[in-house]
N, C-alpha and C positions, 0 to 999 in steps of 0.2 A: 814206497817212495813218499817222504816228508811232505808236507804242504797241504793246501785247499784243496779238498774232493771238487774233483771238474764237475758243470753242471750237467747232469743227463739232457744227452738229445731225444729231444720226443720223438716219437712217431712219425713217421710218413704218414700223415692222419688227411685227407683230401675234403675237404665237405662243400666242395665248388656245385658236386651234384643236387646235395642235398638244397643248397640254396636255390639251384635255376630251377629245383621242380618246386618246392614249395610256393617261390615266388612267382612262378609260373600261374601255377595252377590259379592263386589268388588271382592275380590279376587278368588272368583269362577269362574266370568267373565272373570275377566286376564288370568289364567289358562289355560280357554277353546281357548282364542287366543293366547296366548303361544304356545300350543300344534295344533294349527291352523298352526301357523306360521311354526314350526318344520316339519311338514307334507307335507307343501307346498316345505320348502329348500330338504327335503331328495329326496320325491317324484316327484314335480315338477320340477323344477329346480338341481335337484341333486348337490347342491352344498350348505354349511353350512360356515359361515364366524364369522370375530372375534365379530361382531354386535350381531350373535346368541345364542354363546358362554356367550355374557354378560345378555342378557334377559335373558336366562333359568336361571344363576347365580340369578340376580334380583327376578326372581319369584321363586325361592327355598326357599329366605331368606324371602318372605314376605309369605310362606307358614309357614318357623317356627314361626317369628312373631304372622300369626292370632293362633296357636296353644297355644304360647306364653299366649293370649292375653285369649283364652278359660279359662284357670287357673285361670289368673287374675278374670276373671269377676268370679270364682267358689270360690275366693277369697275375695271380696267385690269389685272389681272394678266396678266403677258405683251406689256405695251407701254412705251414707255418716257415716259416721267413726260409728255414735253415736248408730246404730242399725248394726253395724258386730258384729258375736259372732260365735267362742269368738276372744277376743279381739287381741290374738294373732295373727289371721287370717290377719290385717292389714299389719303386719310386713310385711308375705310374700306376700300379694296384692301389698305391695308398690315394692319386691324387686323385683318381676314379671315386673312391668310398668317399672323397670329402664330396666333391659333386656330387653324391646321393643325398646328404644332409642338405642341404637349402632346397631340395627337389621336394623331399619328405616333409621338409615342412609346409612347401606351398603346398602338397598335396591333403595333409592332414586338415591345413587352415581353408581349405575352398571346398571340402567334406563340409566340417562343421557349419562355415556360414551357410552351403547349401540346406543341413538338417534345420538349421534356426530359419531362415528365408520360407520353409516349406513348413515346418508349426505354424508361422505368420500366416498360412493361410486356414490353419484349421480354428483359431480361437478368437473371439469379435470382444475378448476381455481386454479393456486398455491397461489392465494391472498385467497382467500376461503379456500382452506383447510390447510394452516396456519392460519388462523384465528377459524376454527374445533378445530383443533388441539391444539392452546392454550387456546381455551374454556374447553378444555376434561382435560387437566391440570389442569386451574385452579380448575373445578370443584373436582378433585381429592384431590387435595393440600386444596381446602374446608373442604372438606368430612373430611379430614384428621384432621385438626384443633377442627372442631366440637367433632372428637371421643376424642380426647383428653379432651377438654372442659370435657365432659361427664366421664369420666374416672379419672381425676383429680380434680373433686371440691370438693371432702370431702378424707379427709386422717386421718384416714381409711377410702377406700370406704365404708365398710357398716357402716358408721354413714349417707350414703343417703336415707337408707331406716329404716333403727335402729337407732333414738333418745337416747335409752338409750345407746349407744355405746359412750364412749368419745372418743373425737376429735377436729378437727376443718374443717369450710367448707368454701368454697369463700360465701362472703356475699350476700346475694340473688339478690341486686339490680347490681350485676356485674353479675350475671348470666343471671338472665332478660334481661341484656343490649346483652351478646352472642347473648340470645335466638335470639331477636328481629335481630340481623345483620346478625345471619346464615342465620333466615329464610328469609330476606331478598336477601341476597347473592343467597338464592335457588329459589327466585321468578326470580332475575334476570336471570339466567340459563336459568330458565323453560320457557321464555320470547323470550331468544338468539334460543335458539333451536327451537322453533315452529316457529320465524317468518323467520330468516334465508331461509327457502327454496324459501321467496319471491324473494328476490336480488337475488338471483342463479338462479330462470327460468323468469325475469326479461327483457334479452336480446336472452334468446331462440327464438327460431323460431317455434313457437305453435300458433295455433290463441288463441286468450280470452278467449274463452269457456273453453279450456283444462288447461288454466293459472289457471283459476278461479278453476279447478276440483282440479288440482294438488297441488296447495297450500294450499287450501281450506282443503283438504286429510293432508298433510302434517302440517298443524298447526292446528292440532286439541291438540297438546300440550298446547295451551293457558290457555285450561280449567284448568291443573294443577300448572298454574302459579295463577288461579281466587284461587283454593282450599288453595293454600299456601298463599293468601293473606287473605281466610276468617280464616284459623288456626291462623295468626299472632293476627287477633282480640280478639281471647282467651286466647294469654297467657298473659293479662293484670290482667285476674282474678284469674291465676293458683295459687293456693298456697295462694290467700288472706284472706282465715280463715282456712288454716293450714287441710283442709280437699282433702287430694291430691288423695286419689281413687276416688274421686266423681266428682274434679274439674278437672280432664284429660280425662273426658267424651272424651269434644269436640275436646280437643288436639288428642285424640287418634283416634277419627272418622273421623277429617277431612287430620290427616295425612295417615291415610291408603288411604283417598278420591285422593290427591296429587302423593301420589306412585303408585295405580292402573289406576290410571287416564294417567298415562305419560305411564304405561306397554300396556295399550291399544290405545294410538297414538303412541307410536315405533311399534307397531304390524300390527295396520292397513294399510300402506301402502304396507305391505312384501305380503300381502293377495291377489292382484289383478291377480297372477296368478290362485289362486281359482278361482274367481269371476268369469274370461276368460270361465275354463272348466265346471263351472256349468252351465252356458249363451249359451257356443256353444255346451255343449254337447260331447265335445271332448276331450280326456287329448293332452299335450302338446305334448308327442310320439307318438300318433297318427297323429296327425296334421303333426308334422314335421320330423317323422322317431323314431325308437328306440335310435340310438345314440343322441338325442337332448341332449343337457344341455344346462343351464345357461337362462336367460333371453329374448335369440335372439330372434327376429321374423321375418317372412316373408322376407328368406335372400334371395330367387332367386325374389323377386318382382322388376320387370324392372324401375318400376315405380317414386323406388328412386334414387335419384339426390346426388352426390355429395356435400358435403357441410360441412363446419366448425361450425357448429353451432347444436347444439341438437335440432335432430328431424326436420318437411317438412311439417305436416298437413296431411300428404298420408299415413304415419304407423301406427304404437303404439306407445304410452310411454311408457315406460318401465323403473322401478328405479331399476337399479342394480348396474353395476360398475362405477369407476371413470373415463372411459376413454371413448372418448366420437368421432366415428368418422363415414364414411359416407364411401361405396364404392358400386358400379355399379357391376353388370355382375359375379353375381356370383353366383359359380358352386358348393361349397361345405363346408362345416362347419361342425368342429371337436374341440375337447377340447383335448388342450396340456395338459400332464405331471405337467403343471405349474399352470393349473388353468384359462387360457386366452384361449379366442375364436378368433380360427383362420380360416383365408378364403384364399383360393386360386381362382385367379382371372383366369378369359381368358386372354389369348395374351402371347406370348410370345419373352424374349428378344432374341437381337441380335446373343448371343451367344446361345441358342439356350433352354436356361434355363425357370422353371418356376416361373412366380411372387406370392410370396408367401407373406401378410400382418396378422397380427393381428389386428384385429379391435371388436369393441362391436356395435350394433347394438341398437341405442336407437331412438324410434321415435315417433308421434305421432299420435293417435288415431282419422279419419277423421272424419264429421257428417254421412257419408254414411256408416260406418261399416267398414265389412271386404277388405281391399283392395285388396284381392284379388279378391275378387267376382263383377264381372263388373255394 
């Protein structure tokens, strides 16, 4: 018979599975350190900051997202168009998958401010954390651009998931062209924030060992700069035979991979108070009195030395706040009204007063253990 060879029909190929476990799995995992983290700030540490605030925000949204994404797949996501039925079912699979896009993005954008909000507390460099700070911008002013993008390329929006709806949309290779430089813009991100905490403990006063632990801890965000860069290698094929529930498989798997992935490196460092009382056996008010808060450690330890620089070799590390200072001989540690850990020193001045400082107590963790234990 003359003419055009018909197109072959694919496969009954399904990967609705594949997606609710992967997606699953991630964001289960986040969750559980989410809710890790939250336990540690109330209980340990008794103090919750604006870093907290923004991950619990992050993991709410990527809780509606995978809930989102249940429907989708109960709606053909992950098949390909030619075996949904009925056929209607595609409409709302498609209008499902756009609702995951501005989900994704608030969830990616309140990751990152959270990971830059929570540096802010490790480094007392004003070149540093002006340089946080206009990271945590731009990434906002991103975010921001992208929801637009998303929200503006078909007017009416729903001709983005309804074909038969007239209208008009931006032409696909100017959309492609966003794709490709947001998620660019967000690998860079995900890049600044993981590695940044090298140049910050750089010129500490830590030996190697603990440089290598803490950055090492610390940029485990790399991984979601790898995920955003194997997502970019997909969206060459998104949309190329017009089959968009089945070709946002990978888009969908590997950006949930990118958001859960960055929720559990902003988590895992906030964890190491855990770590301490499963290890010793001890909670933190035990060790250091009922009134503890905050991060301190070992404040009457004679052992440490004055000094401008974080941390001695002789303490712990400790990642908490931004201020970063050293004081001898002291007798006692309380939390201000304001939130700062203060110490009152021995000696007294001339006048007959007592010296009274604020200071945070950040130090490092020796190879012999507990320095207090001889």
């Amino acid at each position: 018979m003359a003419g055009a060879e018909a197109i072959p029909i694919p496969p009954d190929e399904n990967r609705g599975g594949q997606i609710l476990a992967i997606c699953g799995v991630l964001v289960g995992v986040s969750l559980i350190l989410v809710a890790l983290r939250i336990w540690v700030r109330l209980r340990l540490v008794r103090q919750i900051g604006a870093d907290d605030w923004s991950i619990i925000a992050a993991m709410a949204t990527m809780l509606v997202e995978f809930i989102v994404i249940i429907f989708e797949v109960s709606y053909g996501g992950g098949r390909h168009v030619q075996y949904i039925d009925p056929p209607s079912n595609v409409v709302t699979g498609l209008h499902l998958n756009f609702v995951t896009q501005p989900l994704c993005l608030i969830g990616l954008c309140l990751t990152k401010v959270s990971v830059g909000l929570f540096l802010l507390r490790l480094t007392p460099s004003p070149n540093f954390r002006r340089f946080i700070i206009a990271t945590i911008i731009f990434t906002i002013l991103s975010a921001t651009g992208n929801f637009l993008t998303v929200f503006f390329q078909c007017r009416p929006l729903a001709l983005v998931w309804d074909s038969s709806v007239p209208g008009i949309c931006i032409p696909p290779s100017h959309l492609k062209f966003a794709a490709f430089f947001n998620s660019s813009v967000s690998v860079l991100t995900d890049v600044v924030f993981a590695l940044l905490p090298i140049p910050m403990l750089w010129n500490v006063q830590l030996n190697w060992r603990v440089k290598l632990a803490v950055g090492g801890i610390l940029s485990v965000g790399v991984f979601a700069a790898i995920a955003a860069i194997v997502k970019i290698t997909f969206l060459t094929n998104y949309g190329k035979h017009g089959d968009f529930l089945y070709d946002s498989s990978d888009i969908t798997i590997w950006t949930t991979v990118e958001i859960c992935t960055a929720i559990m490196a902003a988590n895992i460092p906030c964890l190491k108070p855990l770590f301490r009382t499963l290890f010793d056996g001890t909670s933190a008010a035990q060790r250091y009195g009922s009134n503890y808060k905050g991060y301190i450690r070992n404040p009457g330890d004679s052992k440490h030395k004055p000094s401008s620089h974080v941390g001695t070799g002789t303490g712990q590390f400790e990642m908490y706040n931004n201020r970063t200072n050293y004081t001898s001989d002291v007798r006692a540690v309380g939390l201000s009204s304001t939130g700062s850990e203060e110490s009152i020193l021995k000696g007294v001045r001339s006048d007959g007063g007592i010296t009274k400082t604020t200071a945070v107590f950040v130090s490092s963790e020796s190879e012999h253990g507990d320095p207090n234990r001889p």
